[in-house]
PASEBA-1860 file (N, C-alpha, C; in nm, 3 decimals):
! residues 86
1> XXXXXXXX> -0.484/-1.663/0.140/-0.514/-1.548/0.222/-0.543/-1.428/0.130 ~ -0.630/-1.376/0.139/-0.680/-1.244/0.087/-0.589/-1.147/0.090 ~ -0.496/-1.130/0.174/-0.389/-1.025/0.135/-0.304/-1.045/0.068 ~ -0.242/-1.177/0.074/-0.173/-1.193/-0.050/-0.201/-1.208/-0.168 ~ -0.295/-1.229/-0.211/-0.397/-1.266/-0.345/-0.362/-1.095/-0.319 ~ -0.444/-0.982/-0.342/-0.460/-0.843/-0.324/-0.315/-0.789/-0.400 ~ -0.178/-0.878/-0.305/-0.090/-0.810/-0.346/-0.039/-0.883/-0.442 ~ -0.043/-0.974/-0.467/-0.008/-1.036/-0.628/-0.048/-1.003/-0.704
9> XXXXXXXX> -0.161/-0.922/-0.731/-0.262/-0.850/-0.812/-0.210/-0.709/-0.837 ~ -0.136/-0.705/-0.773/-0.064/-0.530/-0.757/0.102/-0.577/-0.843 ~ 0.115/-0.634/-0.759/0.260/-0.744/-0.814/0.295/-0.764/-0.885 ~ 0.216/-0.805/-0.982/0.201/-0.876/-1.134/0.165/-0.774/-1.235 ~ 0.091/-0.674/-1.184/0.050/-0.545/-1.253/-0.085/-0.650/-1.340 ~ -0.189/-0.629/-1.228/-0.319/-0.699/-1.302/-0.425/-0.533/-1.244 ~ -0.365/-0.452/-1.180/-0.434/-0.346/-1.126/-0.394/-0.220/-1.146 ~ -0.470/-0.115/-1.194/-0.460/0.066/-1.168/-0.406/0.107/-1.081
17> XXXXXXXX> -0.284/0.090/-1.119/-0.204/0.197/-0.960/-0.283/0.329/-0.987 ~ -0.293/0.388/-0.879/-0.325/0.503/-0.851/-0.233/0.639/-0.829 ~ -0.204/0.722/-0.892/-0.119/0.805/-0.888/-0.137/0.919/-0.804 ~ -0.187/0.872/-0.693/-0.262/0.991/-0.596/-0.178/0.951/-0.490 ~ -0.293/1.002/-0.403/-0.265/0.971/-0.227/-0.352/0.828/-0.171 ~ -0.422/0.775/-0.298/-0.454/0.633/-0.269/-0.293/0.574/-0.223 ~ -0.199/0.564/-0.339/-0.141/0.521/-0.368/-0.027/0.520/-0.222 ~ 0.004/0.612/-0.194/0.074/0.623/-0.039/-0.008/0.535/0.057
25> XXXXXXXX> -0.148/0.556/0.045/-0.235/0.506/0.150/-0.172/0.334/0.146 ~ -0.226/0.259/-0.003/-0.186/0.124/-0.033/-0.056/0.110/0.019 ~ 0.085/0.218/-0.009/0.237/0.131/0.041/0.228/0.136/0.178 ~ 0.124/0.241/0.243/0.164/0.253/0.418/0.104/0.122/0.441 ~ -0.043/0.127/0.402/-0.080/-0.009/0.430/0.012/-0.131/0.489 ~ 0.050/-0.185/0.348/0.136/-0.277/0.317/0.253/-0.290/0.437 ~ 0.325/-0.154/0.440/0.488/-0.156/0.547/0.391/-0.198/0.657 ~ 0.288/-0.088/0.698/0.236/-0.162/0.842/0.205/-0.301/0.859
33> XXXXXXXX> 0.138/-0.365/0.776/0.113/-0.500/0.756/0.233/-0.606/0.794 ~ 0.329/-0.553/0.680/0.434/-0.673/0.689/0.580/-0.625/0.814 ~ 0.592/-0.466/0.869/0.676/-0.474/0.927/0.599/-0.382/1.029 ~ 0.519/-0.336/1.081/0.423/-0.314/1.192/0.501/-0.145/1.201 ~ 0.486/-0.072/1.307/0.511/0.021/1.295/0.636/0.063/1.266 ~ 0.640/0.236/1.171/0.751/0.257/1.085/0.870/0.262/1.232 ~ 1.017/0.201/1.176/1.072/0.288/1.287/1.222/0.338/1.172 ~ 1.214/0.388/1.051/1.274/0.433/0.975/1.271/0.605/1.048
41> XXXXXXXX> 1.414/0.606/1.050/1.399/0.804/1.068/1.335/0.895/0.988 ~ 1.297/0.978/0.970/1.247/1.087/0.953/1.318/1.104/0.817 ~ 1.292/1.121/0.641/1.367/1.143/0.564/1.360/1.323/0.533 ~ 1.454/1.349/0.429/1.385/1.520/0.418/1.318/1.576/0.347 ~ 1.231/1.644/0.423/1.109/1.729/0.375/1.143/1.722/0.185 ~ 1.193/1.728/0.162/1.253/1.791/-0.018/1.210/1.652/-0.050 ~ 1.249/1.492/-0.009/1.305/1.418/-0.084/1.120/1.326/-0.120 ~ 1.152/1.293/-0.254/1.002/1.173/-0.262/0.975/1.139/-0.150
49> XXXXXXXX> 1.064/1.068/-0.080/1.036/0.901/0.001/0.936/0.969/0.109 ~ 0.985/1.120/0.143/0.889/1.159/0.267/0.755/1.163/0.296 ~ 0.654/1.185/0.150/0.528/1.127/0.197/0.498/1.018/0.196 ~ 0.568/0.889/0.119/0.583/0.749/0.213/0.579/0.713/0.288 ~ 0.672/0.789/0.410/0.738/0.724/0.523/0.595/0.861/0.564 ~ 0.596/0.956/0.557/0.475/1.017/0.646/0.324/0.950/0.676 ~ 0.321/0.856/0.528/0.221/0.816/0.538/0.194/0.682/0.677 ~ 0.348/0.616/0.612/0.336/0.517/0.708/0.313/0.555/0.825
57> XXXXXXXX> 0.420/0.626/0.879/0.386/0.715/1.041/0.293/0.700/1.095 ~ 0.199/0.763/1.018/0.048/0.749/1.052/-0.002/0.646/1.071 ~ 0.028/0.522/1.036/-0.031/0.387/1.071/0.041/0.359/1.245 ~ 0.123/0.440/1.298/0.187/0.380/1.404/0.055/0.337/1.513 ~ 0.066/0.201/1.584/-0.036/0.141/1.650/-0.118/0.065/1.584 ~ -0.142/0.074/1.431/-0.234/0.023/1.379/-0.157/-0.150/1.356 ~ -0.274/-0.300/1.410/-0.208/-0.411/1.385/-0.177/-0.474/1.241 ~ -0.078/-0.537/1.286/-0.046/-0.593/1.142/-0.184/-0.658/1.064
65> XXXXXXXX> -0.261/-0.708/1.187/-0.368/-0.804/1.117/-0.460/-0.689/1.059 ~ -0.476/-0.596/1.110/-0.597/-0.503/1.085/-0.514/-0.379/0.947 ~ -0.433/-0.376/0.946/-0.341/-0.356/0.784/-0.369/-0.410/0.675 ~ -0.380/-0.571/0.717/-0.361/-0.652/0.613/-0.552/-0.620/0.552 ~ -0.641/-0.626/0.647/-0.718/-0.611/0.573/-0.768/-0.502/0.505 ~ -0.704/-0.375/0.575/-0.753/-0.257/0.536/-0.722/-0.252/0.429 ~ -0.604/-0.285/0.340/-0.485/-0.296/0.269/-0.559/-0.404/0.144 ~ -0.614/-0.538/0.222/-0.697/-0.588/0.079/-0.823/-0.548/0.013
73> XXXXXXXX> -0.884/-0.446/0.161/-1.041/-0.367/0.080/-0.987/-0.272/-0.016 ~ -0.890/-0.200/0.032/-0.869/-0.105/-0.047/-0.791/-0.127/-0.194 ~ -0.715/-0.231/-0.205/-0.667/-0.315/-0.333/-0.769/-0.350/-0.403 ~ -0.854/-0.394/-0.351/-0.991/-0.469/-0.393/-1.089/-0.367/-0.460 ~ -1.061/-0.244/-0.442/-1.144/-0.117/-0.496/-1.050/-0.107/-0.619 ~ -0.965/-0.159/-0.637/-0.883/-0.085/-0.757/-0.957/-0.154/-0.860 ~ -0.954/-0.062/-1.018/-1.006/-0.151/-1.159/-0.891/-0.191/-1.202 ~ -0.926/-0.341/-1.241/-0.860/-0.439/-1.330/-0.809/-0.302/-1.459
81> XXXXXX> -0.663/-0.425/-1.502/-0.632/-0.359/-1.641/-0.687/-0.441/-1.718 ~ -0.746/-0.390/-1.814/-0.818/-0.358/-1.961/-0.690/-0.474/-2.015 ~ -0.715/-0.593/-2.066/-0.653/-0.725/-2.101/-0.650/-0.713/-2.248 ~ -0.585/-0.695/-2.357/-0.577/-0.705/-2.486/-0.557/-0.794/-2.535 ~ -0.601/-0.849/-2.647/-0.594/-1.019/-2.696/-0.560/-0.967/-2.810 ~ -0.453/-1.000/-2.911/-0.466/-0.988/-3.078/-0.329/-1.061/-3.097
END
């Protein structure tokens, strides 16, 4: 399955995490995918986890099936790491 391939690729660290708001986009993805909408409370405004869980939020309604793929196009945009041989 294409989503799991996507996330083994993330997994394994064969891909550019993105240190942006890609990067929220990819974990909301993912929670929606594998556990469908967030129903984690509300964390606080101050703490990391909150644009995580905000992001996820935003997926509420969106299907697991239609996650999974949004979730492997957008994995699928990431560049490979640069492989060193010596």
């Amino acid at each position: 399955m294409e989503f799991q391939k996507m996330f083994n690729l993330l997994r394994f660290n064969h891909l550019e995490l993105p240190q942006n708001e890609k990067a929220y986009e990819i974990n909301s993805l993912y929670k929606q995918a594998i556990e469908g909408d967030c129903q984690e409370p509300e964390p606080n405004q101050d703490s990391a986890n909150y644009l995580l869980w905000e992001a996820w939020k935003r997926k509420s309604g969106m299907s697991k099936l239609f996650a999974m793929k949004e979730y492997s196009k957008l994995v699928a945009s990431l560049s490979r790491k640069v492989v060193r041989t010596h």
